[in-house]
C-alpha positions as CSV (number, residue, x, y, z in Angstrom):
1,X,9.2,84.4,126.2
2,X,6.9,86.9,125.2
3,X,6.9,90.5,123.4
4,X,3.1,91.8,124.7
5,X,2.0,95.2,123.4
6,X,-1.4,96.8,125.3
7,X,-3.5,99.2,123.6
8,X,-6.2,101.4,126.1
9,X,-9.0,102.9,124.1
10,X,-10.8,104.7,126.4
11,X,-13.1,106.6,123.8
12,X,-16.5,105.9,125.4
13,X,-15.5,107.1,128.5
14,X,-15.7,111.0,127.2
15,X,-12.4,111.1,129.0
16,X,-9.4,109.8,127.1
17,X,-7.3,112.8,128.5
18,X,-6.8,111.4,131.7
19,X,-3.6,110.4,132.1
20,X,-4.9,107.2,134.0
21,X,-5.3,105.4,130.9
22,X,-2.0,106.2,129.5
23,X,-0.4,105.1,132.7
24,X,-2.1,102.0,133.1
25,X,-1.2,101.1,129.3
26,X,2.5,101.5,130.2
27,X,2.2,99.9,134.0
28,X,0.6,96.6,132.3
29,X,3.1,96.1,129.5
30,X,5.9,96.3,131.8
31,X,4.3,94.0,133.6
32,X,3.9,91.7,131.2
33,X,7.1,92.0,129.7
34,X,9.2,91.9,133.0
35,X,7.4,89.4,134.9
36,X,9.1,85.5,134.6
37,X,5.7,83.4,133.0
38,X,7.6,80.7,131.8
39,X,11.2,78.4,132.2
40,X,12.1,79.1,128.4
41,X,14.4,82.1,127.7
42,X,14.1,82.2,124.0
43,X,15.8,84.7,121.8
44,X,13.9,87.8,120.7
45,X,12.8,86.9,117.3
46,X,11.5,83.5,118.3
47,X,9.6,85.0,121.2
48,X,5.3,85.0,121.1
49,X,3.9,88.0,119.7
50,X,0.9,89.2,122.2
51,X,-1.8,92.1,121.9
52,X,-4.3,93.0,124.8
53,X,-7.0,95.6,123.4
54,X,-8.6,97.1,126.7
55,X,-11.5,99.2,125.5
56,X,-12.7,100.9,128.8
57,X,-16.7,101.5,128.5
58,X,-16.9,103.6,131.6
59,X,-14.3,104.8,134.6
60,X,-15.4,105.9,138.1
61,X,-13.7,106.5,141.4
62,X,-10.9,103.8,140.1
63,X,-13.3,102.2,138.9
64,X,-12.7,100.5,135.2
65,X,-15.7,98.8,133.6
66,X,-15.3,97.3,129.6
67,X,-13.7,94.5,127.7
68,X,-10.3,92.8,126.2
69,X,-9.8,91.4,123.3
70,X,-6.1,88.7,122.9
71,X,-4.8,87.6,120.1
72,X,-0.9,86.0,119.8
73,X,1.0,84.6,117.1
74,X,4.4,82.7,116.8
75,X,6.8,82.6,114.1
76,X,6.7,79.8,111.2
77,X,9.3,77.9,110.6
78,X,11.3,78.2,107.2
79,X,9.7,81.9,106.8
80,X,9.6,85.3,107.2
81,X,5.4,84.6,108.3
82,X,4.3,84.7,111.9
83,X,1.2,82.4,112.3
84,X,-1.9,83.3,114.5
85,X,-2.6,81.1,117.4
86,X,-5.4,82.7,119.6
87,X,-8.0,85.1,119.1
88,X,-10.3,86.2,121.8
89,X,-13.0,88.7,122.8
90,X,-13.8,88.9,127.1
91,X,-16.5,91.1,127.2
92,X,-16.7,90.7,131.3
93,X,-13.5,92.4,132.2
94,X,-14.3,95.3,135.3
95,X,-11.6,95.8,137.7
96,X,-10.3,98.4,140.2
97,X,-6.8,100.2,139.2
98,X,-5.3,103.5,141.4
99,X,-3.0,105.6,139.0
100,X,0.9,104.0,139.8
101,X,-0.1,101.5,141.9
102,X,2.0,98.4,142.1
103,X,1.1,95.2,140.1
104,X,2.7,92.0,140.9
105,X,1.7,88.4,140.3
106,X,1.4,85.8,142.7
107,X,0.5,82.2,141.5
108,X,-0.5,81.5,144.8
109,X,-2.8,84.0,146.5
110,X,-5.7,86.3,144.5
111,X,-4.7,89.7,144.1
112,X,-7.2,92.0,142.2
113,X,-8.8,91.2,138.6
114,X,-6.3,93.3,136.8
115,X,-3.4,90.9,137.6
116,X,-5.1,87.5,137.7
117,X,-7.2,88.6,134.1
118,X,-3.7,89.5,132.2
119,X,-2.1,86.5,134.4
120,X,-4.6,83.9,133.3
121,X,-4.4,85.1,129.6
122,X,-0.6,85.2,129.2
123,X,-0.4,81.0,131.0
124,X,-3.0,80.3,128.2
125,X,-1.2,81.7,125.7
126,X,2.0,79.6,126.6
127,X,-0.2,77.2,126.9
128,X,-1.3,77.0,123.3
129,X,1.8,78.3,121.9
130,X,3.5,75.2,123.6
131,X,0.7,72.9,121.8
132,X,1.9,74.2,118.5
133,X,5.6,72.7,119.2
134,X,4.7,69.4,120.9
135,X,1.7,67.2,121.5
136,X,0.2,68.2,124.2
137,X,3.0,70.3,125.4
138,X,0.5,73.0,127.0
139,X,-0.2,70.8,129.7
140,X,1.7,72.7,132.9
141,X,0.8,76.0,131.1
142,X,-3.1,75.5,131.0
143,X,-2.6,74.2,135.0
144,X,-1.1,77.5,135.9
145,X,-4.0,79.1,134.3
146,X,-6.6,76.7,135.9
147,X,-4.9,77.8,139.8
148,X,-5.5,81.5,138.7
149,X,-8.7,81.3,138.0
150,X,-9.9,78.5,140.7
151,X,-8.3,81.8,143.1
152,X,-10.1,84.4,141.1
153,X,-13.3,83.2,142.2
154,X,-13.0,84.4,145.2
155,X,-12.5,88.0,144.1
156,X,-16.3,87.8,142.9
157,X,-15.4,89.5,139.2
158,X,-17.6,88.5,136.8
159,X,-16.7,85.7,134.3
160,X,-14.6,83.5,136.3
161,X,-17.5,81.4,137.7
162,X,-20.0,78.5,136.3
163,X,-22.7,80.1,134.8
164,X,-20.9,83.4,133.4
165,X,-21.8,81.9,130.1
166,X,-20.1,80.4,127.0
167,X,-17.5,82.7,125.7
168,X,-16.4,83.3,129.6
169,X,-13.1,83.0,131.2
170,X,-14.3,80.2,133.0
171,X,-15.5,78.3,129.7
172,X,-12.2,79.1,128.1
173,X,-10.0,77.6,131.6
174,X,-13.0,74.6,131.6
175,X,-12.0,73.3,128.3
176,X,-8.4,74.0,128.4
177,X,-8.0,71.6,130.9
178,X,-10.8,69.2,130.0
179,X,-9.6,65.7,128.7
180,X,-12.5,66.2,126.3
181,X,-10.8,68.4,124.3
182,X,-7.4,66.4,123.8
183,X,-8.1,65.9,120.4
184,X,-8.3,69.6,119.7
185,X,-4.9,69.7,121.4
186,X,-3.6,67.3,119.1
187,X,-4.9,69.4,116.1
188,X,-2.6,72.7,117.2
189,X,0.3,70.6,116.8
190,X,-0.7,68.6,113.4
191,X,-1.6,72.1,112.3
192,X,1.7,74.3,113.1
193,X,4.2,71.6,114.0
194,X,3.7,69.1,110.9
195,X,1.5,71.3,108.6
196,X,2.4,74.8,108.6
197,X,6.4,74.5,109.6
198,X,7.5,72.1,107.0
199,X,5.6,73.5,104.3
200,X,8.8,75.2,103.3
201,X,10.0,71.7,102.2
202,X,7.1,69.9,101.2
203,X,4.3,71.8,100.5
204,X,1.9,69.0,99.4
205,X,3.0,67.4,102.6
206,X,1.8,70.1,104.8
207,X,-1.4,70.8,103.4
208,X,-2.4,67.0,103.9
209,X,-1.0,67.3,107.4
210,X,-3.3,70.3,108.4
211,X,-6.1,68.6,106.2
212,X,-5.8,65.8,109.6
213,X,-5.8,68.5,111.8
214,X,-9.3,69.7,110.5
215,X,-10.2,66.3,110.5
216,X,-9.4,66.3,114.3
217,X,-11.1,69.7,115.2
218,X,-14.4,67.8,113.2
219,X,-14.2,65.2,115.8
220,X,-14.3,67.4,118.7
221,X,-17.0,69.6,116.9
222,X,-18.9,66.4,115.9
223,X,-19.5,65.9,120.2
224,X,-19.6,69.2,121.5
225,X,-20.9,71.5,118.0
226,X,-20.1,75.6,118.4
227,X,-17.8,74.9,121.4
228,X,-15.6,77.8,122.9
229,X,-12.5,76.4,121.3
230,X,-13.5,75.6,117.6
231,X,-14.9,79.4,117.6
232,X,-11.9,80.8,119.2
233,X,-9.8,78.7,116.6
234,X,-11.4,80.0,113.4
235,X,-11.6,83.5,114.8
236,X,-7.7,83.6,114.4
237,X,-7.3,81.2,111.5
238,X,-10.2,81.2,108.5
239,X,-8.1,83.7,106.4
240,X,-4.9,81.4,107.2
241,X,-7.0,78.1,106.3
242,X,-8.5,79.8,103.2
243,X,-5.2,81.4,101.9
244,X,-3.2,77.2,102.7
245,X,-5.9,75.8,100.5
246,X,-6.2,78.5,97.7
247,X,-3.1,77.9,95.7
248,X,-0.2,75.6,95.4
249,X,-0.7,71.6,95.2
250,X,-3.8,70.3,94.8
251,X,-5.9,67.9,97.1
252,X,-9.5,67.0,97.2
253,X,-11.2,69.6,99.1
254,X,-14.8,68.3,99.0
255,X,-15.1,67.3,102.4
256,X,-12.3,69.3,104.0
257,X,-15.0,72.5,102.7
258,X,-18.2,70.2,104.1
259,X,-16.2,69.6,107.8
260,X,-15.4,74.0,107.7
261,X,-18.8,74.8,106.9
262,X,-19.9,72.2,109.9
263,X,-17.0,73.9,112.5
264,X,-17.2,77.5,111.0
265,X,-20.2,78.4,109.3
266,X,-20.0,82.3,110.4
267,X,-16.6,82.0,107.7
268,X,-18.9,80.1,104.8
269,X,-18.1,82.8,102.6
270,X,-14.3,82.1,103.3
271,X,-15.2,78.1,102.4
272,X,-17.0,78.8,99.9
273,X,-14.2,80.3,97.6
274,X,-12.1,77.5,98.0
275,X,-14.6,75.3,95.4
């Protein structure tokens, strides 16, 4: 279901000619790319395009402390475009790794933070992938992702517990699989489903369809202003919302560019050409 691509930068280590790193960039794609994450066996070119960046900060005695950015993207429909979905920095990623050591996933029993942190990312990236195709449709994916991380607690790794802060693993699985947030659900599939996937038909019809699923993302922001989600939504879309709205039919924009500025003022500049 997925074509995942790892990339190790290991600059600020003052050691990137350790084979280690290399190793470990190979070990985890083939993990990610062999392991069975979902039911779907979709053909190649229809698969979700993911990219981990691991930048190591330091390395010690197997000892791996730094960060990991994922992003994914999925095809749109009627095009030769892919679309972003997800766009996220984890700045609390430390974990233990011993050159070819076996990885292997288990949904039912913790391993080490390596495996449950690329684990939990890849369910919520079916997850929201999933979302974009049906309403809701992330549900069992997002649940997967909630077990991981309920069992990575126990490993003591930073960012999986309450109180790890707000752009933590453990904000990202909270909202996910909060009923507060259905509406934000909702707006993936307005957005890709009915807005960006039949815009090769109807143009006019897409834009107002994606104009809704602003409108629903406002709602959410309205209760619960700067929350984990909105951010992480803008971080992979305000060049995509910019470029919809920048040419093509015309609709009123006045208060689609007043509900961005309210969701997404770090992009104003973005909003602000659209006048």
């Amino acid at each position: 279901m997925v074509n995942a691509n790892i990339t190790i930068e290991a600059q600020q280590t003052g050691r990137t000619q350790l084979s280690i790193f290399k190793t470990l960039e190979g070990a985890l794609e083939e993990f990610l790319n062999s392991s069975e994450w979902g039911n779907e066996n979709l053909p190649r070119n229809q698969r979700i395009d993911a990219s981990f960046f691991i930048t190591v900060k330091s390395y010690s005695s197997n000892n791996f402390r730094g960060t990991i950015q994922v992003q994914s993207s999925r095809p749109v429909y009627g095009s030769a475009m892919t679309t972003p979905v997800f766009n996220f920095k984890d700045n609390q990623f430390n974990f233990t790794y011993e050159e070819h050591q076996p990885l292997n996933f288990n949904p039912n029993s913790y391993e080490n933070n390596l495996v449950s942190t690329l684990s939990f990312y890849m369910y919520v990236i079916l997850g929201l992938d999933a979302d974009t195709f049906s309403p809701e449709g992330g549900g069992e994916y997002f649940a997967q992702a909630d077990q991981i991380a309920n069992l990575a607690q126990q490993g003591g790794s930073s960012g999986w517990s309450s109180g790890s802060g707000q752009n933590s693993k453990y904000e990202l699985n909270s909202q996910l699989n909060s009923s507060n947030y259905r509406d934000f659900h909702q707006a993936l599939y307005q957005y890709h489903r009915l807005g960006l996937d039949v815009m090769h038909e109807d143009l006019e019809e897409g834009k107002t369809n994606v104009v809704e699923a602003l409108e629903l993302l406002n709602t959410v922001n309205r209760t619960r202003p700067n929350t984990l989600l909105i951010r992480s939504f803008f971080d992979a879309k305000a060049g995509e919302v910019s470029s919809i709205f920048s040419g093509g039919p015309e609709i009123e924009l006045d208060e689609v560019i007043q509900n961005l500025n309210n969701m997404a003022p770090t992009y104003s500049s973005e909003w602000n050409n659209l006048k």
